[in-house]
C-alpha positions in Angstrom: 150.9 45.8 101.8 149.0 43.7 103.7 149.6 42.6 108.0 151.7 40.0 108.4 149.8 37.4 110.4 151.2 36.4 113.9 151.0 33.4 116.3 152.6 31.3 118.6 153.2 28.5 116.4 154.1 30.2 112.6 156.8 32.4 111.9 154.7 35.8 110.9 153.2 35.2 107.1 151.1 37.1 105.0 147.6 35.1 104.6 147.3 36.7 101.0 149.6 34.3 99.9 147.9 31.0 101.1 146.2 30.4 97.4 149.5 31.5 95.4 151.7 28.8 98.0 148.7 25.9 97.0 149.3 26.5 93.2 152.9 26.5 93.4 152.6 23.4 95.6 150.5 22.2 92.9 153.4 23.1 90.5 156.3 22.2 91.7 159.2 23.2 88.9 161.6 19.3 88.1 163.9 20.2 90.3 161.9 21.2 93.3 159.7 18.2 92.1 163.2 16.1 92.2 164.1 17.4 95.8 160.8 16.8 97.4 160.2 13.3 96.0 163.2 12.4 96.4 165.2 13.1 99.5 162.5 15.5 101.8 159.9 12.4 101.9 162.4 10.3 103.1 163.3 12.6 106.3 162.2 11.7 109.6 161.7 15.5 109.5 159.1 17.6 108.5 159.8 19.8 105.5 157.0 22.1 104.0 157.0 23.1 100.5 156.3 26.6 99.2 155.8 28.0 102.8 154.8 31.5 103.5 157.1 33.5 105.5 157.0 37.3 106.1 156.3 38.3 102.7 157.9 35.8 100.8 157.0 32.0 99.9 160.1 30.3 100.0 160.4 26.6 98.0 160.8 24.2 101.2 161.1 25.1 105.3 161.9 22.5 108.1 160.5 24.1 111.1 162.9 21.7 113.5 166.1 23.1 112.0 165.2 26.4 111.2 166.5 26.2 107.6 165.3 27.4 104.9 165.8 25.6 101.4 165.7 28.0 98.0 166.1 26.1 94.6 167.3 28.6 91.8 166.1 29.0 88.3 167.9 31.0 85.4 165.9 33.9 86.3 167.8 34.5 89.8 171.4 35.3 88.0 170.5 38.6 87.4 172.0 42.0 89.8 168.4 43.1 89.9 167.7 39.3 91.8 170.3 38.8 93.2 170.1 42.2 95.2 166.3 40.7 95.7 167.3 37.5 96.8 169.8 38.8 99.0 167.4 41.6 101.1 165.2 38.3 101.5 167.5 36.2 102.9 168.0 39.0 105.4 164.6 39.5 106.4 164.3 35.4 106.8 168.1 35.2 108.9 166.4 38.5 111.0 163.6 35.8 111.9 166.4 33.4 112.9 166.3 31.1 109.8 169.9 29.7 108.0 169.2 30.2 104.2 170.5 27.3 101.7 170.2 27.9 97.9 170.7 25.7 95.2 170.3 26.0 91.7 168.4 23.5 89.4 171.0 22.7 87.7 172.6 21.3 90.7 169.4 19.6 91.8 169.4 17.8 88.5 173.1 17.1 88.2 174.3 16.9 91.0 171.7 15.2 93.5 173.9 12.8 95.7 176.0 16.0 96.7 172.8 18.6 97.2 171.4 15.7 99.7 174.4 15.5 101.3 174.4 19.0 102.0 171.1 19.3 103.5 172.0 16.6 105.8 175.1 18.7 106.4 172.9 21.2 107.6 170.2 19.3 109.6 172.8 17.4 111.5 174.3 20.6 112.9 
């Protein structure tokens, strides 16, 4: 496995996955599309998509409020991710991230209420 790259500025991050974070950048899915585009480039915040952090790249990080933002396809309902998902929210909280996730079928459907959620947690 490869170092985890450190500095005084970035939260430690594996530089292997620099090209993979571009291409998903490059790729957002609709609903990470929907988020960015349409609530995250509005903020007086930054937010940064598809961020490397420790081993993972996780969908959108605002440095100011620690948080960390996961939006959830299909493929995350199942034990085997879930137990994944939960060991990695672990690792970022041991970093002293909050971890948020949404699914994108709450993106999609229920938009007004994810926003007002993130605001939720960028207030406190």
């Amino acid at each position: 496995m490869a170092r985890l790259r450190q500095s005084s500025f970035h939260l430690p991050y594996n530089p292997e996955l620099i090209p993979r974070a571009k291409t998903l950048r490059k790729n957002m899915t609709p609903a990470e599309k929907k988020l960015w585009y349409g609530f995250f480039r509005t903020l007086s915040v930054r937010v940064l998509r598809q961020r490397p952090i420790h081993h993972f790249i996780v969908d959108f990080y605002c440095p100011t409020h620690r948080l960390v933002i996961e939006i959830d396809g299909a493929h995350h309902a199942t034990d085997k991710t879930k137990a994944y998902d939960q060991e990695r929210t672990l690792i970022l909280e041991g970093y002293g991230l909050q971890v948020i996730r949404f699914t994108n079928q709450q993106v999609m459907n229920a938009f007004k209420e994810v926003c007002r959620q993130l605001q939720n947690h960028m207030q406190s």
